[in-house]
Every structure is written in C-alpha cells, then in structure tokens.
N, C-alpha and C positions, 0 to 999 in steps of 0.2 A: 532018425532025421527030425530036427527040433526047425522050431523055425528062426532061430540066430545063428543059424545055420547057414542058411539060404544067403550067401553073399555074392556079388559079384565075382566074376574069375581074376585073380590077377592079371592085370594089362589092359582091361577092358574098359571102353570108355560108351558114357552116356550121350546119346544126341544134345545139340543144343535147343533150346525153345527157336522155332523160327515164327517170330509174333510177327501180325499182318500178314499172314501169307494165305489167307485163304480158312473155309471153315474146319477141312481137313486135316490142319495144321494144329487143332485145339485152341489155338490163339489168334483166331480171327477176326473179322467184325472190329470190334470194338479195342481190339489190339490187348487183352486186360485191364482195359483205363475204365472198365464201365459204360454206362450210356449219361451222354452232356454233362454240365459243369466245369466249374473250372478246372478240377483235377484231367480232365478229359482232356483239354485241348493243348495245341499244338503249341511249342515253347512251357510247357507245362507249370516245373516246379518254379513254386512263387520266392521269393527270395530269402535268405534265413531270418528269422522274427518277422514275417510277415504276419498278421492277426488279423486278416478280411478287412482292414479298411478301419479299423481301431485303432487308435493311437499306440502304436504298438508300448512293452514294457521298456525298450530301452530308452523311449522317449520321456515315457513316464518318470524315470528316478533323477533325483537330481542329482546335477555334474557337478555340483560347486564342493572345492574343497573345505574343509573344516566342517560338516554341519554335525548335527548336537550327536555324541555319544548315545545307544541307548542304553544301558545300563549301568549309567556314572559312578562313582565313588561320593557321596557327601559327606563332607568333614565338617566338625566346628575349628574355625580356625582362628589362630590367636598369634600377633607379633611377637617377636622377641621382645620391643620394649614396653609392652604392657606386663611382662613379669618383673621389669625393674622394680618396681614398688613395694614386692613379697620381701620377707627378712630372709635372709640369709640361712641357709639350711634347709628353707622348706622344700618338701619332697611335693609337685608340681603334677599333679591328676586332673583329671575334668570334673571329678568331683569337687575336690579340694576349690577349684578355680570358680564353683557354681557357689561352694559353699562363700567365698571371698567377695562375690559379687562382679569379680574380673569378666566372668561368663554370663551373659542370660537365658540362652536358650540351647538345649542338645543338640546340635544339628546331624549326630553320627561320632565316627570316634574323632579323637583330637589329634588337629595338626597344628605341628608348631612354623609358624614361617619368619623369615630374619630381616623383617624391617625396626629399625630400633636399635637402640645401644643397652648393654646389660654389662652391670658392674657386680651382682650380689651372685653368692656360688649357688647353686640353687641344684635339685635332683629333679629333674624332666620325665615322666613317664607320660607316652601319648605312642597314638598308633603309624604317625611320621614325623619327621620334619625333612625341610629343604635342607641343600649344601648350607646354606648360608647360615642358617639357625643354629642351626649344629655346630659348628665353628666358632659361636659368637658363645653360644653356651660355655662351649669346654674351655672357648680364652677365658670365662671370667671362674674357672674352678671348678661348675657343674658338670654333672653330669648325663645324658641321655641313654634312654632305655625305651625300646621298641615293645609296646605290646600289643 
C-alpha cells in the first residue's frame, strides 16, 4: 500500500464547506474573510481595476488615437524632384546623394518619396519608397532597388 494509493471509492462524494455556520463547521466566526477590512465586509469584492482609491491604470493611459509610436522607423527622406538634377545614369545611394550635397545629414536608411517631376533615367537604391515614387521613377526609365 503506497499512498497514491489511497484514493477515494468510486461514487463518493466530499461534503460541501458550510461557511458561517458555527465553529464546529471549521468555517465559522469570521466566515474565511479574516478579521475587519475591507476584504471582510459585506458586499465585498471591489470592482474589477479597482486600486484602493488610486487613480486606477485604466484611467491612467491615454485614449486618444494616433499617439507617438514607440519604436518608430527614421528615414532620411528625399523627393523625387530633387533627383531631377543628377545626369542621367547615376546609380542613386545615400552615399552618392551625401557625396552630391543633395543630402546633409544621415538620418537612418533612405526613403524615397514622389513629390516632384523626374525626367532623367536614373538607378534608385534606398531602403523604401512610396507608390508614387516608384511609378515616377520607372515612368522616367529608372530603376528601383530595395536594400
């Protein structure tokens, strides 16, 4: 005889707790609520997110839609029509566009965005562009290349 053994008979059933009935009952007095406080009294549970009287969290966060991403994407971004100016053929990097003077400062990888008109065929390497860019690119011959 082990003691995982030792199970109930099949069909048998466990008393139920009868709380408040006396001391005799195991569950008397104080019904299992303790002695005073608020968990103790009558109508008890306080309501869900309740925080004793703190501004609870859900009041805390704000509701308002759109507010800031936290860990954005920054790109250097650059129009379509400020490539109009490069000659024809140039293969079109963030380097290339720092070394030109096109760019001044790195801000992250390069996006291309499609405000502007472009007539010269040009090869685009950047790490996006918009619909628009892109379309404006390949009408004028170029190319685009995602890196």
């Amino acid at each position: 005889m082990r003691l995982e053994d030792a199970v109930p008979q099949k069909g048998s059933t466990k008393r139920k707790r009868r709380i408040c009935r006396g001391i005799s009952a195991g569950q008397g007095a104080s019904g299992g609520f303790g002695m005073r406080g608020q968990k103790s009294r009558s109508g008890r549970p306080t309501r869900p997110g309740f925080e004793g009287g703190q501004t609870p969290l859900y009041r805390r966060l704000p509701k308002l839609k759109y507010f800031t991403v936290i860990n954005r994407k920054h790109f250097t971004v650059i129009n379509v029509g400020d490539l109009a100016d490069l000659a024809a053929g140039t293969e079109v990097t963030l380097s290339s566009l720092m070394d030109a003077g096109i760019v001044t400062q790195d801000d992250g990888p390069l996006k291309i965005l499609g405000d502007g008109d472009l007539s010269v065929k040009l090869t685009v390497k950047a790490a996006a562009f918009t619909e628009g860019a892109k379309s404006k690119i390949e009408a004028a011959g170029g190319t685009c290349e995602v890196v």
